[in-house]
N, C-alpha and C positions, 0 to 999 in steps of 0.2 A: 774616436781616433784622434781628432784635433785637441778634444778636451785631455788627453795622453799626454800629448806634446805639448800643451802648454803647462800642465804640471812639470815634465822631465825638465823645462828650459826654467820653469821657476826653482825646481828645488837647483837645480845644476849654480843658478846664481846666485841662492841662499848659501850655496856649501863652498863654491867658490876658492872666496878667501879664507873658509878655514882648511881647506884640501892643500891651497896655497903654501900660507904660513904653517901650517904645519906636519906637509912633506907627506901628504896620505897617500898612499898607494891603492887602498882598498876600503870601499864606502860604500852604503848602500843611499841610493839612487830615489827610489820610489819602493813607501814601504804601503801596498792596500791603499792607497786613500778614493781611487775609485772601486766602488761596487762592479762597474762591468769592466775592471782590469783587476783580479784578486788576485796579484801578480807581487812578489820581490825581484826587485831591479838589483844588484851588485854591482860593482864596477870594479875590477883587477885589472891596473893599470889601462890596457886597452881593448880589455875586455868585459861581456857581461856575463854572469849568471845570473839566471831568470827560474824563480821558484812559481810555479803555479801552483795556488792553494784550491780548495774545493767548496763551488761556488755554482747555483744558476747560471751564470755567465761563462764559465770554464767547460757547462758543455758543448761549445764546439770551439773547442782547443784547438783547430787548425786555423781558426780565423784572428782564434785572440796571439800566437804564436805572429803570425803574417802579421798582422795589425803592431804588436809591439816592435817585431824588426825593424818596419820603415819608420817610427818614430825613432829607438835607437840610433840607424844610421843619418835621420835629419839630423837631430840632437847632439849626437856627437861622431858622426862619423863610423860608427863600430859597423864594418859588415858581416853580413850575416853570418858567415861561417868563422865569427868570434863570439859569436852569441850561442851561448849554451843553456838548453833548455830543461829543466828536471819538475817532476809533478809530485807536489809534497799532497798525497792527499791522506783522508784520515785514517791510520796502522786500527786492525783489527787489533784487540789484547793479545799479548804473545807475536807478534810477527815483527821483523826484523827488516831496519831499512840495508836493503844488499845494494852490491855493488853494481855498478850500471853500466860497467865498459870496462875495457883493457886498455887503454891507449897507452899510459902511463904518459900523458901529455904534462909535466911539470913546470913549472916556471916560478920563479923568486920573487916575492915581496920585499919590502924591509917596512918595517915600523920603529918609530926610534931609532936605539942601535944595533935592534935584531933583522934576523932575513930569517925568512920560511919558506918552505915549498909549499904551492897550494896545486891544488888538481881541480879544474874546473868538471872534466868531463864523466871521469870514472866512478866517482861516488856521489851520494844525492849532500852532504857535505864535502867543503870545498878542501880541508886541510886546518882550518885557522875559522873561527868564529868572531864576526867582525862585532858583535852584542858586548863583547868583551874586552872590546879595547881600550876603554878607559880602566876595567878592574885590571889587565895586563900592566897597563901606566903606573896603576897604583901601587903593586905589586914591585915595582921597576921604583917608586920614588921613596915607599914607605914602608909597606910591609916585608920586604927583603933584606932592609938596610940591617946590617950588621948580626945577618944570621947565618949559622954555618951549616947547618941541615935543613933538607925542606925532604916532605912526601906529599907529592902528586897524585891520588888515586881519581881512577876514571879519567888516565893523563890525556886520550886520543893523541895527537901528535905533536905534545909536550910543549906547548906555547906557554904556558905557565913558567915550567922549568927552566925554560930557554931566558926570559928576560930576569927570575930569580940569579939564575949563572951571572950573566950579564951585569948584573945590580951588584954581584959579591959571595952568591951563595957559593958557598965551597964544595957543598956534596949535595946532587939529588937524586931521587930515585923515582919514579914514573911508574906507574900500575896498572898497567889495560888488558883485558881480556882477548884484543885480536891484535894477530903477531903482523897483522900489515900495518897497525896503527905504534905498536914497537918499532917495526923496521924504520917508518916512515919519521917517529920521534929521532932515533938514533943518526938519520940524514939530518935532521934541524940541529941534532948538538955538534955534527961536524959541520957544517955550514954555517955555524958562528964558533966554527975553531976552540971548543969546550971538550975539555980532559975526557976519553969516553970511559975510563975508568974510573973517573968522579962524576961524572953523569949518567946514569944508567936507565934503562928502562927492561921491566919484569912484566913478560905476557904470565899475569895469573887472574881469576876470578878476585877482585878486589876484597869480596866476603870473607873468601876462606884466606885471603893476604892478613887481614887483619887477626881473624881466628887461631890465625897460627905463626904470626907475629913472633920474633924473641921477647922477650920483656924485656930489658934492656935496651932495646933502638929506641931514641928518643929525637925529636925533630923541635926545631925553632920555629917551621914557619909546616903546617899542611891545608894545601889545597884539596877541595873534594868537591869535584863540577860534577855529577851524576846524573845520568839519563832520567826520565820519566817511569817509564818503564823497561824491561827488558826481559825475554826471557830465550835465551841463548841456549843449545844444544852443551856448551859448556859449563851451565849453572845448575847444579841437583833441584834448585825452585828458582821461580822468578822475582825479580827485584822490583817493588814497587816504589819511589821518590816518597811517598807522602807513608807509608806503613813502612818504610826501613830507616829512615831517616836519623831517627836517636841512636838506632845501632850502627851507625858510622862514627854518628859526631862520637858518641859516647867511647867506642873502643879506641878512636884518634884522640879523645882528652887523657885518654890512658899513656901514649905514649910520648904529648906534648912536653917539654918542658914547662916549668912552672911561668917562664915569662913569653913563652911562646904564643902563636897564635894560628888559629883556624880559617881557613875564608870559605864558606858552606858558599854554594849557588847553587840552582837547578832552574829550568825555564816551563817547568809546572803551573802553568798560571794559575789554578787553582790551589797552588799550594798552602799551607797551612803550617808555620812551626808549631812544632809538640814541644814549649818550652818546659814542661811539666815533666818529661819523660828523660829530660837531658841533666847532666852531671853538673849543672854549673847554670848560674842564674847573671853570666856576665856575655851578656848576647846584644849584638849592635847591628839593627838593620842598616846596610847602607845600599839598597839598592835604587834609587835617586840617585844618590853618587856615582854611579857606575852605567848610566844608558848613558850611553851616544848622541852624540848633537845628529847625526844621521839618520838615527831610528824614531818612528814617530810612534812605536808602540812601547809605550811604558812599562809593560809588562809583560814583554820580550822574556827578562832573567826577574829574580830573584838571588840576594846577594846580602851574607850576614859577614860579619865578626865574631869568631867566639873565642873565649881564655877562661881561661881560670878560676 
């Protein structure tokens, strides 16, 4: 317990001044560094989410629960009933993380020059993936500059999109299989005041989007953040990260423009590029460049460049 709290007060003063200087809203806190707390810490604004992962230690979840609230509210004050609790343990193949409540309890971030709604309570994801904020950044300084199309597939609640718009893009399009994760993108593009008829988002199976594609759409800049696995009531087969993976990138270098560009991620940590099965031998890991000064696990994401 004490050894809890002197980690939250150390990393709290490590992050400090960069929470400070640069206007964070949302951080994570304490990622696993002890064994008997296998716990992610979050912080939204002034609140926590708190992932429990699956652990010796997590079996008796009512003590390790009680034991983190009273360090939270030493540490920073957050009482308990801002502290929300979800158990990420290890998905059977095939099974689907659902929804964990109704509340519809929302509330705004801002990053940069965007704002998002995030949901602490209702889903075991919060709205907005914090592993991402620095490829979000990137996206926002470099890879958006001066493009006028982008496709989003595997958008969930369009964070991508949002800071593309923001940065200049003219036209997006967004691609998710669940219409709550449409409904909820289509709130972030009026909540930073973006065209909803140049910003759009398409509840379809990403696979058969691509499949049946115009030939003619062609995009400047496409995202494709993709589950691990999935196999959804709405997919004829299940999608595996690591055996589908060239048939993403491959049918999206189909519709790139010639000077355009791809940004592949997935947080497979075993994952493996099949550079051998892909259209194009112009591939840039930068995943280094894109963890978070907040995250201490390095292998959080995976994060390429592809072109041409």
């Amino acid at each position: 317990m004490e050894d809890l709290t002197e980690i939250l007060i150390q990393n709290l003063s490590r992050l400090d001044p960069w929470i400070l200087k640069n206007k964070i809203d949302a951080y994570r806190l304490y990622d696993r560094e002890l064994t008997t707390f296998p716990v992610a810490i979050d912080i939204y604004l002034k609140k926590a989410h708190i992932q429990i992962y699956d652990n010796d230690s997590s079996d008796n979840e009512d003590l390790l629960v009680t034991q983190i609230g009273i360090a939270l509210e030493k540490v920073l004050s957050i009482p308990i009933k801002d502290q929300y609790i979800k158990s990420r343990r290890r998905q059977k193949e095939g099974t689907q993380y659902e929804k964990v409540a109704s509340s519809r309890e929302r509330f705004i971030i801002k990053e940069n020059d965007a704002k998002f709604y995030v949901n602490l309570k209702d889903y075991l994801d919060t709205g907005i993936f914090l592993d991402h904020r620095k490829t979000r950044t990137l996206v926002k300084n470099d890879l958006a500059k001066n493009k006028e199309r982008m496709l989003n597939l595997f958008s969930y609640t369009s964070s991508f999109s949002v800071v593309a718009a923001k940065a200049g893009v003219r036209y997006t399009t967004s691609v998710d299989m669940s219409n709550t994760y449409c409904d909820w993108s289509r709130d972030n593009f009026e909540l930073n005041a973006l065209e909803k008829f140049n910003h759009i988002a398409i509840r379809e199976n990403v696979q058969f989007f691509l499949e049946n594609m115009k030939n003619n759409w062609r995009f400047d800049l496409i995202v494709i953040d993709p589950p691990t696995f999935s196999r959804s009531k709405k997919m004829p087969v299940p999608f595996d990260i690591q055996k589908d993976h060239p048939f993403l990138i491959n049918h999206c270098l189909d519709h790139l423009n010639q000077d355009g560009i791809i940004l592949f991620s997935n947080n497979f940590q075993k994952f493996k590029l099949n550079a051998d099965a892909l259209d194009t031998n112009n591939i840039q890991d930068i995943t280094k460049e894109t963890i978070p000064e907040d995250f201490k696990n390095d292998k959080i994401h995976k994060c390429y460049i592809i072109k041409h």
